[in-house]
Structure formats: structure tokens, C-alpha cells
C-alpha positions in Angstrom: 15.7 4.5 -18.7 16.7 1.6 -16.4 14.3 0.8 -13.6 15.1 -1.1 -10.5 12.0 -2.7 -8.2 12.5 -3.8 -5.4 9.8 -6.0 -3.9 9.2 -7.4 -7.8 7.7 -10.7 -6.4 5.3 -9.0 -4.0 1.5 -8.3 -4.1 2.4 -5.0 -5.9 5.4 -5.5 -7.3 4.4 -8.3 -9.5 2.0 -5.8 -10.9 4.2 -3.5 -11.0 6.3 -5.6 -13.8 3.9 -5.8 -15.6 3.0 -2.2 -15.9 6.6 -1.2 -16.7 6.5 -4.2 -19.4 3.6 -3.1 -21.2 5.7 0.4 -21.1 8.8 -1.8 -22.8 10.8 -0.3 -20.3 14.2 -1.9 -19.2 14.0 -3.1 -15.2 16.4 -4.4 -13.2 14.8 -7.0 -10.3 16.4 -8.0 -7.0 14.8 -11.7 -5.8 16.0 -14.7 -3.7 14.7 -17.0 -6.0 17.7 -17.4 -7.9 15.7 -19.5 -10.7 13.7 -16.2 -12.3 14.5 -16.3 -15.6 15.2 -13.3 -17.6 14.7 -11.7 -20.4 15.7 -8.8 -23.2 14.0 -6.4 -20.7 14.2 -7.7 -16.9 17.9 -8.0 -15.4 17.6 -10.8 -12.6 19.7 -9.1 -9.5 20.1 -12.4 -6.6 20.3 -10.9 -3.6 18.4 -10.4 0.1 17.8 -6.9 1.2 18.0 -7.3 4.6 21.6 -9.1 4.0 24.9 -7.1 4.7 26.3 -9.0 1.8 24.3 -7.8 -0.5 26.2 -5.6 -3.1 24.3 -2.7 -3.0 26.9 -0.5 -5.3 26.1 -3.1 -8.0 22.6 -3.3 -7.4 21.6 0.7 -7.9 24.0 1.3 -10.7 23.2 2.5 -13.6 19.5 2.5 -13.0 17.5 5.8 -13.7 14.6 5.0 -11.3 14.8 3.0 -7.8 10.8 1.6 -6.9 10.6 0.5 -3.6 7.8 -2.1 -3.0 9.4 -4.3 -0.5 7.5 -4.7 2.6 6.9 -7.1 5.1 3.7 -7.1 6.9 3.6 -10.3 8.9 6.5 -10.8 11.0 7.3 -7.8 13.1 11.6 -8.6 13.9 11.9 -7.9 9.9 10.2 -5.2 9.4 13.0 -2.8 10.8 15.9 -4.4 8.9 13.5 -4.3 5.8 11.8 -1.4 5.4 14.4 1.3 7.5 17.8 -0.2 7.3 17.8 -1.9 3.9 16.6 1.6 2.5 19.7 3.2 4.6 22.0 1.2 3.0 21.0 1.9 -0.7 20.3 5.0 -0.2 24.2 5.3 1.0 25.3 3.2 -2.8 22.5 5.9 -4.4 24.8 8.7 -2.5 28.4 7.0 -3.5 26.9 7.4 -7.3 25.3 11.2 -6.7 28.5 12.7 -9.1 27.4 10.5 -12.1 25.7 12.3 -15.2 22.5 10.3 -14.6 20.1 11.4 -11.6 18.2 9.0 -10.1 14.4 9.1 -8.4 13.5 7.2 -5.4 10.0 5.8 -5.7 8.4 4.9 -2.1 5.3 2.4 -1.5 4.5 3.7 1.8 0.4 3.5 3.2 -1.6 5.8 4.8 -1.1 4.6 7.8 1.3 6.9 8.4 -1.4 9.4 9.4 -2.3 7.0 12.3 -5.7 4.8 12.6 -8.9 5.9 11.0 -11.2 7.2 13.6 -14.8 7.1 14.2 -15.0 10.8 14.0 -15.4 12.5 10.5 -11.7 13.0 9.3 -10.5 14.0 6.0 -6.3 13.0 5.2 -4.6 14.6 3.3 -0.6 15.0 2.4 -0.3 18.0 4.9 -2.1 15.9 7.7 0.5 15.2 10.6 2.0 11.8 10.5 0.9 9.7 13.7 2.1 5.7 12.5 0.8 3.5 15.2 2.2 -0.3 15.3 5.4 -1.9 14.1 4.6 -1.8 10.5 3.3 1.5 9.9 6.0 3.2 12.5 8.8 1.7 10.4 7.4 2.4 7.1 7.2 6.0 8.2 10.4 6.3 9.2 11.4 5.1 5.8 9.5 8.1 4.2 11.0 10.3 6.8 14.6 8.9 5.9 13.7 9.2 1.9 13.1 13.1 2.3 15.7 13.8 4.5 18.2 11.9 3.3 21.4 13.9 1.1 21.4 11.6 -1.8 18.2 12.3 -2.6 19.2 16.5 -2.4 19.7 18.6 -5.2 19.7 18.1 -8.5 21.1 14.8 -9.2 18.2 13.3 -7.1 15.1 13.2 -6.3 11.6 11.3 -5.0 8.5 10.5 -4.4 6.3 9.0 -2.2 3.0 6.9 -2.5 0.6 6.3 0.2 -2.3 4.0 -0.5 -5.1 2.9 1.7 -6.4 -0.5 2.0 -5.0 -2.9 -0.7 -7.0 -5.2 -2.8 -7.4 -7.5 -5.8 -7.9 -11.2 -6.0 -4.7 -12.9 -5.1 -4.8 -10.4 -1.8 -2.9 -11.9 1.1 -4.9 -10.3 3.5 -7.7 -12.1 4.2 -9.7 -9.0 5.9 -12.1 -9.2 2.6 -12.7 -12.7 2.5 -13.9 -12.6 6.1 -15.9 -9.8 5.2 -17.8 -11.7 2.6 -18.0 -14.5 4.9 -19.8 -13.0 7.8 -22.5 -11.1 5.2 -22.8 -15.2 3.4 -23.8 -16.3 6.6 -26.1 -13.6 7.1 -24.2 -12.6 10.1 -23.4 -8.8 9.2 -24.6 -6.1 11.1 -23.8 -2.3 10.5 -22.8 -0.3 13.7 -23.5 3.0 14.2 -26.4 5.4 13.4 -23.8 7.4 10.5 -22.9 5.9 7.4 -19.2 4.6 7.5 -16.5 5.1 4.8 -14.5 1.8 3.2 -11.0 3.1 2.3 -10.3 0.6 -0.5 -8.1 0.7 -3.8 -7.1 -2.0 -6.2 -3.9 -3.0 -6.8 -3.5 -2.5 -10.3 -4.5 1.1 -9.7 -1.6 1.5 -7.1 0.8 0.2 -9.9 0.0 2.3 -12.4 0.4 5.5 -9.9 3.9 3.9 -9.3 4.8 4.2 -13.1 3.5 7.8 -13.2 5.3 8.8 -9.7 8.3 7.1 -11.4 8.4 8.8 -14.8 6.5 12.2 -14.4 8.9 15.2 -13.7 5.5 16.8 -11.6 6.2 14.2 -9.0 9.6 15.3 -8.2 9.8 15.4 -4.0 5.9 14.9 -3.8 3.9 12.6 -1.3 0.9 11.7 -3.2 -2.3 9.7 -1.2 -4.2 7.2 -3.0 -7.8 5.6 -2.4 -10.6 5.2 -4.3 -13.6 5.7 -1.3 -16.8 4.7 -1.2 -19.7 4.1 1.0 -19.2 1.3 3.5 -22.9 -0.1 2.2 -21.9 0.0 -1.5 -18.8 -2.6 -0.5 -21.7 -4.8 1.5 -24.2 -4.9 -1.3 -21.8 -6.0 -3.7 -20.5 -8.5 -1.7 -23.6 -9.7 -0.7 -24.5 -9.6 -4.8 -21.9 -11.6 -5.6 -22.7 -14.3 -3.4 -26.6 -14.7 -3.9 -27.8 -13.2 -0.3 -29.7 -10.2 0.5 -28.1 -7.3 1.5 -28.1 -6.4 5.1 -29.8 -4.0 6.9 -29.5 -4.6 10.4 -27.8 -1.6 12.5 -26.9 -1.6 16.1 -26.2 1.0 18.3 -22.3 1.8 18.6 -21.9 1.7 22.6 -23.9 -1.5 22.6 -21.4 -3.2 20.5 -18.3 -2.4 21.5 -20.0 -2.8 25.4 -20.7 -6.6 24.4 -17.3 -7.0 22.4 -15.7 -5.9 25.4 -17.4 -8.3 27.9 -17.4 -11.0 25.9 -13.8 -11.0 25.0 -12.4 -11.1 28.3 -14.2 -14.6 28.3 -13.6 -15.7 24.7 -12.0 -14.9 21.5 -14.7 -13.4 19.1 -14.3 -12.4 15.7 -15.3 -9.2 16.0 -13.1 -7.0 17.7 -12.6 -3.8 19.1 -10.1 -2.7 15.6 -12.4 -4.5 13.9 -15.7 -2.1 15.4 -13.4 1.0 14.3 -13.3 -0.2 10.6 -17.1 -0.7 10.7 -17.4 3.1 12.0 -14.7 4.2 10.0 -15.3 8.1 8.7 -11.9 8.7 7.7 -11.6 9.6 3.7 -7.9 9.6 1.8 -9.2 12.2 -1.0 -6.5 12.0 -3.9 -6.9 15.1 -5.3 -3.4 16.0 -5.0 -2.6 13.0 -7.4 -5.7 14.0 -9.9 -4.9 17.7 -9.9 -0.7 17.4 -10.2 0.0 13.8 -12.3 -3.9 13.5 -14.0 -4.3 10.4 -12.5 -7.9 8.9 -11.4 -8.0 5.1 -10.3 -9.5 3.5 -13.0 -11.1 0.3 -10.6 -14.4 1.5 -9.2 -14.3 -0.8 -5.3 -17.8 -2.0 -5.8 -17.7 -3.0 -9.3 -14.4 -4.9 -8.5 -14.2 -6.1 -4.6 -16.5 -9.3 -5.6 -13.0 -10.6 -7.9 -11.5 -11.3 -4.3 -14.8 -13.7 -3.5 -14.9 -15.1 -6.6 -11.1 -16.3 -7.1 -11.9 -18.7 -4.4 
């Protein structure tokens, strides 16, 4: 089986490589850098996705498995050309290949933001809940998914796929810095819980997303399945073991919702605070992302308990 991952460099996909090496299995890479070296197992593939002159006959043939991890989530003028046109475009080589002996499974990092921003309301997500993508990166990524099941080289029997939606994101070499400024306000004793209800945190650790990759790439049961993955816990547990890991007491202090986003509103249209109004729905956040679908159809459980783990992110810097 011959695996091609696109996105190999990335947060996930780097992860990913190593998941698939540990499995010896053969993988093809696409990068830019043109110096990655390789090796008995991993086929270095040059080339820019977003670039019409990429090859992308050459780059899907004779690969078993396509695993799209390629996303961009900083500048918004890419994120079309990467994650809907780029796919259009291989999926169009997958299609000129769909009369050869060997199917082929697409393998989609999407998020759970395709199901639209948690709310403050209790909400549970699942894969039947209604997709409602709100911003630039989530609409486009959706349309992806939308694209992957619609889309006639991935029909019949000489093709297939699957889709991954993860929530929130997190190990220690992170790029977001969401968790990091977390930790920061509860070091400086700044942290205040909002809200009279106890809020969810919608986290999972990389590694965990990798492996579900591998098992949405090689498991038959996955075959044209959209599979949500989070590991949820408590809101407090991800405070107190933050605040554990760097030597301050937990907090305790809780402040009536209205009041807050009442003083975040006046006090923005005067300054720029770090607490914001996205930032208010996060802290009142009772959306939950069961993956039962995942347990219950591929045995997978995530393996990285979010308290036991979210301090590595602290702790690396």
C-alpha cells in the first residue's frame, strides 16, 4: 500500500509520518522544501498545491491512500486555492486513474467547525448535525468535505473516503497560541470563570488525531464515513492543570455572564482588551463533539487524557 500525505510538514502531518512509519508503510510526500531527504519508505514529491504546474497525474499515481492534511489557517487569500481548488484538481488526476485495478481512498482533515461556532447553550454535535461553517477557514474547508462526497471519482467501487473532524488541536509545538495565553492569564492570577454553568473545553491532542487518520486510512469500516473527534472535558479540569503546572492556585472566581460581555463591550469600543467577545463564548462554551461514532464503528478511543497532557504545551516553553 502506497500512501500519499499531503500537508506532511504541517502540525499534523508531521505526526502523521510518523504514525505511518512505525506502520513501515510506503508514503509518498509532496513539499516545497526541495532538500527533504528520502528514504526506502518516504518518496519526496516537489511540488506546490496551490500551483497549476503542479503534475498532479504524477503526484496521485499509483498511491493506494490520498491523506489530506494541508491546511492553511493564517492567511485568508490561500485558503480557497488550498483547501477547495487544490483538492478539485487532484481529485480530477484521482478520476483520470478511476479504470486502474487499484481503488483509491481519500482521507480528509477537516474540523468541526463545520457545524458552526460552539454556543453558550447546551449543544451536543454529532456527524448528522447540520453543517453551518462560519469564517473563511471553516467555509472553505467545508466545501472541501462537500466536494470529497460529491465528487464522481470518489463513486463506486474503485473509490472511496473518509472524513475526519477534530475539535481544538493541541500538543506542544502548537502554532496556535490560544493555550499559551490561557496559561498566561491563570499565571498572572488574572483568570476568572464566566457564567453560573460549568463550561465544556473541546480539546484533543494531536497525536490522537494522527492515529484516527491511519485507521480512517486503512480500515474498510470507514469507507464514505465522517467521523468527529474530541476528547472533552470540564472547562475547570483544563484550569487546574494549568494552574498545577505552573505553581499557582487554582482559580475560583466566577462572574456573572451579562456583566462580562456588558464591560467587554464598553470597554472595547475604547481599547483593545484581551478578552473578547469570541473569546467570552469559549469560556461559556457547552458545546460537546461526542466521538462515539468513531469508538463504536473503528474502536478507536483517544489515548491523550486533555488534563493529564495540556501542561506539555506550558512546559515546552
Amino acid at each position: 500500500m502506497k500512501i500519499l500525505v499531503l500537508g506532511a510538514n504541517g502540525f499534523i502531518g508531521a505526526r502523521l509520518l510518523k504514525v505511518l512509519a512505525e506502520q513501515q508503510c510506503s508514503v509518498r510526500i509532496l513539499t516545497r522544501q526541495s532538500g527533504r531527504l528520502a528514504n526506502d519508505r518516504v518518496e519526496v514529491f516537489v511540488g506546490d498545491l496551490t500551483s497549476e504546474r503542479l503534475d498532479v497525474d504524477a503526484l496521485v499515481d499509483g498511491c493506494d491512500v490520498i491523506i489530506n492534511c494541508a491546511g492553511e489557517i493564517r492567511n485568508e487569500q490561500l485558503m480557497a486555492p488550498l483547501h477547495v481548488k487544490a483538492v478539485e484538481r487532484l481529485l480530477g488526476a484521482v478520476s483520470g486513474r478511476s479504470g486502474a485495478a487499484r481503488p483509491v481512498r481519500w482521507v480528509q482533515l477537516s474540523s468541526v467547525g463545520a457545524y458552526g461556532p460552539a454556543v453558550g447553550r447546551s449543544r451536543i454535535v454529532t456527524e448528522v448535525t447540520a453543517v453551518n461553517p462560519q469564517g473563511p477557514y471553516e467555509t472553505t474547508k467545508t466545501d472541501a468535505d462537500k466536494l470529497i462526497m460529491s465528487h464522481p471519482a470518489l463513486q463506486g467501487q474503485a473509490a472511496d473516503w473518509s472524513i475526519l473532524r477534530p475539535s481544538n488541536v493541541f500538543a506542544s509545538d502548537m502554532p496556535n497560541a490560544s493555550i499559551r495565553q490561557l496559561a498566561a492569564i491563570i499565571r498572572k492570577r488574572a483568570f476568572f470563570y464566566v457564567g453560573r454553568e460549568e463550561a465544556i473545553a473541546t480539546y484533543v491532542h494531536a497525536d490522537d488525531v494522527a492515529a484516527a487518520l491511519v485507521r480512517c486510512a486503512i480500515d474498510p469500516r470507514a469507507s464514505r464515513q465522517i467521523y468527529n473527534l474530541s476528547n472533552d472535558c470540564p472547562l475547570r479540569d483544563v484550569v487546574d492543570a494549568l494552574a498545577a503546572c505552573q505553581g499557582v492556585p487554582s482559580p475560583r472566581l466566577r462572574v456573572p455572564e451579562k456583566a462580562v460581555r456588558a464591560a467587554v463591550w464598553m470597554a472595547g469600543n475604547i481599547m483593545r482588551l484581551p478578552l473578547t467577545q469570541g473569546r467570552v463564548d469559549a469560556l461559556v462554551n457547552k458545546t460537546t463533539y461526542p466521538a462515539d461514532k468513531l469508538r463504536a464503528q473503528l474502536d478507536f478511543v483517544p489515548q491523550y487524557n486533555v488534563p493529564a497532557h495540556i501542561g506539555e504545551v506550558v512546559n515546552k516553553h
